[in-house]
MARBA-3410 file (N, C-alpha, C, O; in Angstrom, 1 decimal):
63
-9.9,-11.3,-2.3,-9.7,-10.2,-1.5,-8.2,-10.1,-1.1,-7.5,-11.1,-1.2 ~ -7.7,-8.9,-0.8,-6.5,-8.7,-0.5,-6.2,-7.6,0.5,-6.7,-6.5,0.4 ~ -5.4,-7.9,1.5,-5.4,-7.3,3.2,-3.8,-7.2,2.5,-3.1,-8.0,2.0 ~ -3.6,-5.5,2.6,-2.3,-4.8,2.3,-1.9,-3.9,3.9,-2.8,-3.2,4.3 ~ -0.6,-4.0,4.6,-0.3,-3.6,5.4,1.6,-2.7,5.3,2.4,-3.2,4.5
2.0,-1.8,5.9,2.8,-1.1,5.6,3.5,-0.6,6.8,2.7,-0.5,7.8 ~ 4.4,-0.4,6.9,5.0,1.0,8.2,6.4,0.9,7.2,7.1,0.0,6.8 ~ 6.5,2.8,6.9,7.0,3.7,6.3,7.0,4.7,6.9,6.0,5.3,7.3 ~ 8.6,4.9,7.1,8.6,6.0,8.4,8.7,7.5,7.6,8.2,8.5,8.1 ~ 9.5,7.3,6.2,8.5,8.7,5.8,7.8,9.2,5.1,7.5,8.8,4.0
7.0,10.7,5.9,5.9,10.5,5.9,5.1,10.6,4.9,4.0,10.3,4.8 ~ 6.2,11.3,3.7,5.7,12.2,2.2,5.7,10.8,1.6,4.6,10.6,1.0 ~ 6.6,9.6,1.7,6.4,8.1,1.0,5.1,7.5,1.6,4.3,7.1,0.8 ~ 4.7,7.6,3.0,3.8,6.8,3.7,2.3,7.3,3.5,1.3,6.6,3.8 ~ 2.2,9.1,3.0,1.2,9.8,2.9,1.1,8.9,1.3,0.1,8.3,1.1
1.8,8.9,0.5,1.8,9.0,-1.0,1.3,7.4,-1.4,0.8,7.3,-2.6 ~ 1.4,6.2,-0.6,1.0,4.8,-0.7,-0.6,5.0,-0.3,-1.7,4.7,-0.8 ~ -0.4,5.8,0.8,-2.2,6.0,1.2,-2.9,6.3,0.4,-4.0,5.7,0.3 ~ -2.7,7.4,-0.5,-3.7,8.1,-1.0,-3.8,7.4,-2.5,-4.8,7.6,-3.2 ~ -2.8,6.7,-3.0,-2.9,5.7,-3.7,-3.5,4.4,-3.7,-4.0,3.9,-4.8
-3.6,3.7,-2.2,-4.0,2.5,-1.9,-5.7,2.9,-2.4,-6.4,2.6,-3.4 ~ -5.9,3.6,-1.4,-7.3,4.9,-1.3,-8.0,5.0,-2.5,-9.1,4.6,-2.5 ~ -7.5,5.5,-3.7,-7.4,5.7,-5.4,-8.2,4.5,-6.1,-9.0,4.5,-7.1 ~ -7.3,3.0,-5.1,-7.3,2.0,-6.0,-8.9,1.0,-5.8,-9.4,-0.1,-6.1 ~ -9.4,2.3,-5.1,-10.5,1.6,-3.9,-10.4,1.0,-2.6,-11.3,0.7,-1.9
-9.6,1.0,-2.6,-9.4,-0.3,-1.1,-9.9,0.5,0.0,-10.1,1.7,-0.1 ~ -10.2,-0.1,1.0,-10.7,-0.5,2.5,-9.9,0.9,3.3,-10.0,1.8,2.4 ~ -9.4,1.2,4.1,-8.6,2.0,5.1,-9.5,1.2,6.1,-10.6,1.7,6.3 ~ -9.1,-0.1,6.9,-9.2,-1.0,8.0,-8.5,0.1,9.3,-9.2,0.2,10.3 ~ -7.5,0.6,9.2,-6.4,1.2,10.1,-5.6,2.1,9.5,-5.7,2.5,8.4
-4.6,2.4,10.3,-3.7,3.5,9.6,-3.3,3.2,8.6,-3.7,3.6,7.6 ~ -2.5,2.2,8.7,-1.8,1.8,7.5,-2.2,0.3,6.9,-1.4,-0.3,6.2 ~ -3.4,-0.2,7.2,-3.9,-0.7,6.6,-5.0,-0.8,5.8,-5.9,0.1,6.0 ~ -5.1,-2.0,4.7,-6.2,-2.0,3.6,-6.3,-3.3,3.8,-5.6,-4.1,4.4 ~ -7.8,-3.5,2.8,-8.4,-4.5,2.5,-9.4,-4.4,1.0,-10.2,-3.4,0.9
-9.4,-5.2,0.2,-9.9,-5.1,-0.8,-9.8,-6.2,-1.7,-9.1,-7.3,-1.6 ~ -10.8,-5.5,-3.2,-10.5,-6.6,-4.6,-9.3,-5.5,-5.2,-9.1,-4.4,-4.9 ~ -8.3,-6.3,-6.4,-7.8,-5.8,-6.9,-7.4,-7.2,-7.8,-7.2,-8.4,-7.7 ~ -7.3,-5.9,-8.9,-7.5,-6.8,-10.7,-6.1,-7.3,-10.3,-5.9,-7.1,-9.1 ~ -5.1,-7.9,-11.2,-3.9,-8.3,-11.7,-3.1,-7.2,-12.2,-1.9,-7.2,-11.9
-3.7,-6.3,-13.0,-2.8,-4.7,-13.0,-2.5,-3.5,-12.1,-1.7,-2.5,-12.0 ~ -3.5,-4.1,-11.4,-3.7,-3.2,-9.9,-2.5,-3.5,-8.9,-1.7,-2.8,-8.3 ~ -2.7,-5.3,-8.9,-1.6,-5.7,-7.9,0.0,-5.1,-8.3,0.8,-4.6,-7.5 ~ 0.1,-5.4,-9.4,1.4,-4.4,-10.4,1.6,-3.7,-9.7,2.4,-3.8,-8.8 ~ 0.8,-2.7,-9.9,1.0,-1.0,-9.5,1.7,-1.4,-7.9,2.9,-1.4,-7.7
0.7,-1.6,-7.1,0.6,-1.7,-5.9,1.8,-2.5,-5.3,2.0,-2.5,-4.0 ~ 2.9,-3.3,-6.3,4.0,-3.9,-5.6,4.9,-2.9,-6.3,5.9,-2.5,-5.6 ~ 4.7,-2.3,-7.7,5.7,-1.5,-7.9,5.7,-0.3,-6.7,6.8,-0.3,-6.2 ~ 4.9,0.4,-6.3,4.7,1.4,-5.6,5.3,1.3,-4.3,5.8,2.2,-3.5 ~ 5.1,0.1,-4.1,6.0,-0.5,-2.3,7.3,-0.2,-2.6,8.0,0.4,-1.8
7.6,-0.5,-3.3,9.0,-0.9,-4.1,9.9,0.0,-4.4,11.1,-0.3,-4.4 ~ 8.9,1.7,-4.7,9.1,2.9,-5.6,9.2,3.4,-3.9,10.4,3.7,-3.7 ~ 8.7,3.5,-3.2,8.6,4.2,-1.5,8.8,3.6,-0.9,7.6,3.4,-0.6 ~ 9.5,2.5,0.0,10.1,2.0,0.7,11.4,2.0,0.9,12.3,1.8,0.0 ~ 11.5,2.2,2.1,13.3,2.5,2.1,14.0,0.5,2.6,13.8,-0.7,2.4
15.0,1.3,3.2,15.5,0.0,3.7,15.2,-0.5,4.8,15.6,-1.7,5.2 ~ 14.4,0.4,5.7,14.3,-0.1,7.5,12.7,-0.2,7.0,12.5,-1.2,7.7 ~ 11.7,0.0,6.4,10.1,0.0,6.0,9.8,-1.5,5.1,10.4,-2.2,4.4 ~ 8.4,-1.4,5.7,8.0,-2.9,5.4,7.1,-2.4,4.8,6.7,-1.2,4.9 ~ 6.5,-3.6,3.7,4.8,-3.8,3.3,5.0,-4.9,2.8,5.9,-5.4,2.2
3.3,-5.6,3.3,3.0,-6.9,3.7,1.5,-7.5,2.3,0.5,-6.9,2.1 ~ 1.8,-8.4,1.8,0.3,-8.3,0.7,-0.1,-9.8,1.0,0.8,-10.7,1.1 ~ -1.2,-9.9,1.1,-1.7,-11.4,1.2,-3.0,-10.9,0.2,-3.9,-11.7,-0.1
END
């Protein structure tokens, strides 16, 4: 399982990880949290994507 957390202050980047995270199946625990399974290609996406919308003051968290 995997518990994905985020704060992205903007909002078109922070709408665009959600509706992605959402896509990939995962959980919506909270606003900006997930929880879920995800394959090994998934996790890819999912660190490229933090990576692709994250600025320099915005976090995201993957355990």
């Amino acid at each position: 399982m995997h518990l994905i957390s985020y704060d992205i202050e903007d909002n078109k980047s922070r709408t665009k990880l959600f509706e992605e995270l959402k896509d990939l199946g995962l959980l919506n625990i909270q606003k900006s949290v997930f929880y879920g399974e995800l394959s090994k290609s998934e996790i890819k996406v999912v660190k490229e994507l933090s990576k692709k919308l994250c600025d320099d003051g915005d976090r995201a968290f993957f355990m």
